[in-house]
C-alpha positions in Angstrom: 72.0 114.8 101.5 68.5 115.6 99.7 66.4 114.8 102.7 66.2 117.3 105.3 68.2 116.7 108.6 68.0 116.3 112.2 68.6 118.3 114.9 71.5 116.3 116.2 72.7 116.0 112.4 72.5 119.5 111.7 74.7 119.4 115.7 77.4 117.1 114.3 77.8 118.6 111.3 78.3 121.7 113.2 82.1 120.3 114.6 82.9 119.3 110.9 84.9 120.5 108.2 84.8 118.4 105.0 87.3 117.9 102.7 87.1 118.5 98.9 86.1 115.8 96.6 83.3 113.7 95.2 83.1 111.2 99.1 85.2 113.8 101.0 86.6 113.0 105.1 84.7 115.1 107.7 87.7 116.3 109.8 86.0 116.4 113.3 87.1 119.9 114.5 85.1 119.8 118.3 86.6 118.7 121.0 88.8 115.7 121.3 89.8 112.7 123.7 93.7 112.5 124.7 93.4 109.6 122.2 92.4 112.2 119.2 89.3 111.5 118.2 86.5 113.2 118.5 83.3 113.4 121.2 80.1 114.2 120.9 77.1 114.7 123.5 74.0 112.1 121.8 71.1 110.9 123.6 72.8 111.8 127.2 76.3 110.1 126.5 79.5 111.2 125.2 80.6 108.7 122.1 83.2 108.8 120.1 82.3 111.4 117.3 83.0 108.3 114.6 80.9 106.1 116.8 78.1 108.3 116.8 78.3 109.4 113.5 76.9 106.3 112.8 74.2 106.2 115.0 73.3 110.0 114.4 73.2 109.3 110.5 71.1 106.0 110.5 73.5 103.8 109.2 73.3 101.7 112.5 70.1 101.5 114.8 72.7 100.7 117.7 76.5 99.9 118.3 77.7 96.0 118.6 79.1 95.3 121.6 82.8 93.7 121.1 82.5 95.9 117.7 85.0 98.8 116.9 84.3 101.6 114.6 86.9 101.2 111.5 87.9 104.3 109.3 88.0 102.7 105.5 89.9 105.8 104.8 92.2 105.6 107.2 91.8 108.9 108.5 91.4 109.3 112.4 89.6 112.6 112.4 87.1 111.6 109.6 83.6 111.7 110.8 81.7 110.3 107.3 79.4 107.9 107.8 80.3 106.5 104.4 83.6 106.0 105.5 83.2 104.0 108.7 81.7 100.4 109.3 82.2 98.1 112.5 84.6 95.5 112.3 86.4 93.2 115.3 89.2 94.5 117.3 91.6 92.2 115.4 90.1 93.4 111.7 90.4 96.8 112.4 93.9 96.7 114.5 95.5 94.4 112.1 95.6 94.2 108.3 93.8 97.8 108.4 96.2 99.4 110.3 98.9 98.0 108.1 97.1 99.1 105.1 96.9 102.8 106.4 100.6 103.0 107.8 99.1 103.4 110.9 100.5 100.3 112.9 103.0 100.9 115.7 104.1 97.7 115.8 108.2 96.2 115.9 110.2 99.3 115.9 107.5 102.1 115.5 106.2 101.3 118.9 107.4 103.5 121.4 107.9 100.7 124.1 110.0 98.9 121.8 113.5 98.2 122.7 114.4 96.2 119.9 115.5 97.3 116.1 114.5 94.8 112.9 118.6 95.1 112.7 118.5 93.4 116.5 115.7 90.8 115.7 117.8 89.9 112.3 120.7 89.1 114.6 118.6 87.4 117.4 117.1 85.0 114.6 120.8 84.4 112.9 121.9 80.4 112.9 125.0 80.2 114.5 127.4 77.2 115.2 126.7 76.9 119.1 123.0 76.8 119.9 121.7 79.7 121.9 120.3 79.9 124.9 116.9 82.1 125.7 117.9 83.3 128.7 121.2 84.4 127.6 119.9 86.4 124.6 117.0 88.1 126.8 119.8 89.3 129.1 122.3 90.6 126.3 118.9 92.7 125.0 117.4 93.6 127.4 114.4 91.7 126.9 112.5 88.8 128.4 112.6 85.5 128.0 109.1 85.3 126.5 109.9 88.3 123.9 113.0 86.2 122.7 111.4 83.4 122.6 108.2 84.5 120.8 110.7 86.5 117.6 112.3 82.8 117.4 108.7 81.4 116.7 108.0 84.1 114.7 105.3 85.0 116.8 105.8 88.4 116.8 107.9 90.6 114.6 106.8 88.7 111.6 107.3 91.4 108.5 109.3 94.4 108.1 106.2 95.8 105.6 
């Protein structure tokens, strides 16, 4: 950055610690929501550190509503405005998180109470049809979970 900075960017910059490399992360070390990413005080609110990054470095005059903040490098703590861009709930919470092996979905979810293994057998053609409800109640499941793995709803991919 040749141009000289701004009190609140000289502020941000304050809580980060950048990594090494030609377009490094900037690890937000100040404080942090139970969720983990960072806050920061800007024009009398508290944002999200990567939300206001943005705003505090120019590259957006204001935040779309229904927008999310995405991290193109995946990295939760990174504050670079370089490396952020908005994007819709289902862009950023779907093939990204996927990309970054950050998804908790089928059996990385901590609610889950199935296994892939499970699903595998759940989906498995059998000589006598199979009821719903009577899978639901041998796993421990609802109706509506089994019957949304036999449309392939959800639990689509193992990757």
């Amino acid at each position: 950055m040749s141009e000289e900075l701004s009190k609140d960017q000289v502020r941000f910059l304050k809580y980060v610690q950048k990594d090494d490399g030609p377009n490094p992360c900037w690890r937000w070390c100040g404080s942090k929501a139970i969720t983990g990413y960072g806050n920061f005080y800007y024009k009398g609110c508290v944002f999200l550190a990567h939300r206001a990054s943005l705003l505090v470095f120019g590259r957006v005059k204001s935040l779309t509503p229904g927008l999310q903040v995405a991290h193109a490098c995946g990295t939760r703590e990174c504050t670079n405005p370089d490396h952020l861009n908005e994007k819709t709930p289902s862009e950023n919470n779907g093939a990204d998180k996927k990309a970054h092996g950050v998804d908790n979905s089928g059996e990385r979810s901590h609610f889950s109470k199935l296994t892939w293994e499970k699903v595998s057998e759940i989906r498995k053609p059998s000589e006598q049809p199979k009821k719903i409800k009577d899978l639901a109640q041998t796993y421990g499941v609802s109706v509506t979970c089994i019957s949304n793995i036999l449309r392939n709803k959800t639990w689509k991919s193992e990757n």
